[in-house]
N, C-alpha and C positions, 0 to 999 in steps of 0.2 A: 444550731438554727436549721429546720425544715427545711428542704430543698424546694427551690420553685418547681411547679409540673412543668410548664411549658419550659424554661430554661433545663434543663433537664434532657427532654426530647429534642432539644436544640442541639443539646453535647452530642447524643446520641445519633444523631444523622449526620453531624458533621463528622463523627467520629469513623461511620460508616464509610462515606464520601472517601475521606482519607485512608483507609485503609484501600477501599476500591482502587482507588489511584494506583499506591504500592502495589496492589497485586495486577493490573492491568501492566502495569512496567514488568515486574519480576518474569508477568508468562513470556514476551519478550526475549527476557535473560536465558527463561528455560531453551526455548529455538536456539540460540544461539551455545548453551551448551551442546546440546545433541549434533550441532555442525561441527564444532571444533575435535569434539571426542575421537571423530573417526577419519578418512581420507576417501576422499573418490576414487572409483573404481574403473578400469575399463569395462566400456560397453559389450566387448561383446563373451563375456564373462556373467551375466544376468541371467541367462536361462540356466544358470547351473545354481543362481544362489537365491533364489527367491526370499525378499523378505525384506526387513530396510538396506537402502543404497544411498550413496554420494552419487554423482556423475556429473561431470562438465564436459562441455565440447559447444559445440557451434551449434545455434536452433536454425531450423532449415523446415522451409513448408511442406503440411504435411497433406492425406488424401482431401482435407477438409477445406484445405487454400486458405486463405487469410481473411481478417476481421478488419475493417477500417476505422480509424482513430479518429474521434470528431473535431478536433480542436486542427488537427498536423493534415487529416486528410491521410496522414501516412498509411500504406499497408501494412499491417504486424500479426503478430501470434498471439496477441494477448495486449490488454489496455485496463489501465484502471483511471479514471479521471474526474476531476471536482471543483465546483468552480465557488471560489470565498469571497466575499465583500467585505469590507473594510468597515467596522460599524464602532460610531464615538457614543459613549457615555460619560459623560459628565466630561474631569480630564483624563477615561480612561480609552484607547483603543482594542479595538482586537478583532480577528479574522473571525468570520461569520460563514462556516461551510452551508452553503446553499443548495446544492443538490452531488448527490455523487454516483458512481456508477462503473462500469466494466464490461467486459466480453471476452474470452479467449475460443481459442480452438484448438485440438489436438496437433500436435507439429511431432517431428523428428530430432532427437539430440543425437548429431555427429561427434563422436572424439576423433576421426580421422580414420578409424582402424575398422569402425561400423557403426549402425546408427540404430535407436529405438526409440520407439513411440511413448510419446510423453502425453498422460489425459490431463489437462491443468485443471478438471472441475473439483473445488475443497482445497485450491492451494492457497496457501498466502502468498502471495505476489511483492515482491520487492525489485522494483526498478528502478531508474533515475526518473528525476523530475525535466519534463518542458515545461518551463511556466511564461507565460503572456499575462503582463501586465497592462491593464486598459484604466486611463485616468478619466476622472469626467470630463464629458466635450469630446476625448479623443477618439476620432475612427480606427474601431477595429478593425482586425484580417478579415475577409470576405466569409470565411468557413464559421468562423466565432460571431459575425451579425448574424449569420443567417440561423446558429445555433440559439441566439438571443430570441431570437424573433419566434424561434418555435419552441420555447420550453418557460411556460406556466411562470418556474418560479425564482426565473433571473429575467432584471427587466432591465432595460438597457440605462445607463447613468448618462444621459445624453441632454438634462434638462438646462436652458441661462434664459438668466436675465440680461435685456437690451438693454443698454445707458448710453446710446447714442452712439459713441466714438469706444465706449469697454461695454464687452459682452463679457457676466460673471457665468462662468459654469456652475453647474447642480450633479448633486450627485454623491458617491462615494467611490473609491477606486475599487475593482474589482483584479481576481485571478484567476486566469484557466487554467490550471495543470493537469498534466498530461504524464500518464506514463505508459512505458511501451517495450516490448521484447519483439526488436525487429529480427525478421529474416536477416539470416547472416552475422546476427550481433552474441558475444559470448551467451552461454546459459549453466546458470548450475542449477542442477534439482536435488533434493533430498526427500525422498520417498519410497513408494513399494515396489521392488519389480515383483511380478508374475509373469510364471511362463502361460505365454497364450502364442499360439501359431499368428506370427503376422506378413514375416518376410518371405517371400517366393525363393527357390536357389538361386543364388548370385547375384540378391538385391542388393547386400551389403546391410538390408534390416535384418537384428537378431528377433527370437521369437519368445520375446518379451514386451511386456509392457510397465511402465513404470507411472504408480496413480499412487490416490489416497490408499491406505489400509489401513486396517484392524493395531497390527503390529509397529505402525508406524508414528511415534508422539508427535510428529510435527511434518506435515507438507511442505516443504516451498521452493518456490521456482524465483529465482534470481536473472538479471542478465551482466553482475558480475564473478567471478572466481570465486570461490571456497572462504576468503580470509576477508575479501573486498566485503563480500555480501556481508558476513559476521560483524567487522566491523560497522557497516551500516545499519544495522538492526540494532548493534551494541549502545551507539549514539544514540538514537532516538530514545529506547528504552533507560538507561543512565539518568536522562532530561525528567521522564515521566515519575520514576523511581526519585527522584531527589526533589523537584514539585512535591509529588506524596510527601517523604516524610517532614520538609517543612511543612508543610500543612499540617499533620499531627503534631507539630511541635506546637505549630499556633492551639492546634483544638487542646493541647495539653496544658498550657499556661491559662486558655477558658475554663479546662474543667478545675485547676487548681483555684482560680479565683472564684469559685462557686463553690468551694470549702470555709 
């Protein structure tokens, strides 16, 4: 029996879909390989080995000073944050990311013995979550109205109806999340040192710097240890990888029943 066109191009996009999925996870996997393969290095050992590195130690601000976080108000080194609404079809739910966004600035990673300049532009960013949950009707923190109030495409869930003696709220619940590599808080990177002159004598800066490169498969800057950070990255990607291939499982039992 002739295959339908359109049923056909159905397999085929879903099939696409599903494969995307798997390899959206697997790059994931790859990071997390390339972390675990090697050990971090001391800092002040970089201007002698230019090329990829480990490093952990304490992020400490650097000539650039710090970026402020719009949700926390906090000063940090670096922010990624997003805010999801809570959106129902039919009886099904699911978070609905609304707008997202970031900032960082060049800092300093200490391991105690000396410290180098870290560029974070090109990294992937893995930090913890601050999340603020806001229900409709509920007042939010002062920093998060005032965030509402000037950003287009989050509007505030603050709508009820009067019934006299019960006021029903309107709305859906929303999320602020926040993430953040404060001064002072652990940092691991994995990236490129280059020797570049930066430290004066007896700053305790070496004269290296540690960015994107050529020779480097993967960027990132963490604000846990070496194994914390891997395992963090390990989870989420697992989740996305195992979503994928159930989903080819379903698109496989479609393409068999169009046999």
């Amino acid at each position: 029996m002739p295959l339908n066109p359109v049923t056909t191009v159905l397999f085929a996009v879903f099939l696409f879909v599903g494969l995307a999925i798997v390899w959206y996870g697997a790059r994931d996997l790859r990071i997390v390989y390339h972390i675990l393969r090697n050990d971090p290095v001391e800092v002040y050992t970089l201007p002698n080995r230019p090329g990829p590195v480990e490093i952990e130690g304490t992020a400490r601000e650097g000539d650039d000073g710090t970026v402020t976080a719009p949700f926390s108000g906090q000063s940090c080194l670096a922010y990624e944050y997003e805010v999801q609404e809570l959106r129902s079809s039919g009886k099904h739910s699911n978070w609905e990311t609304l707008v997202e966004g970031g900032q960082a600035v060049p800092f300093f990673l200490d391991d105690g013995d000396a410290r180098v300049r870290v560029e974070p532009a090109g990294a992937s960013l893995h930090f913890g979550d601050h999340t603020t949950k806001v229900d409709p009707g509920d007042e939010p923190p002062e920093r998060i109205r005032q965030y509402v109030e000037a950003t287009e495409d989050v509007e505030a869930q603050d709508g009820a109806l009067d019934f006299g003696p019960l006021e029903l709220h309107l709305g859906n619940q929303q999320k602020f999340v926040e993430r953040r590599l404060d001064v002072g808080e652990t940092a691991y990177v994995y990236g490129e040192a280059f020797d570049e002159p930066v430290g004066g004598w007896g700053s305790g800066v070496v004269n290296a710097i540690v960015r994107h490169g050529e020779q480097t498969p993967v960027f990132v800057i963490s604000d846990a240890p070496e194994r914390a950070t891997a395992w963090r990255i390990v989870k989420g990607a697992l989740v996305t990888v195992g979503f994928g291939a159930l989903f080819l499982g379903f698109v496989a039992l479609f393409g068999v029943g169009m046999l």
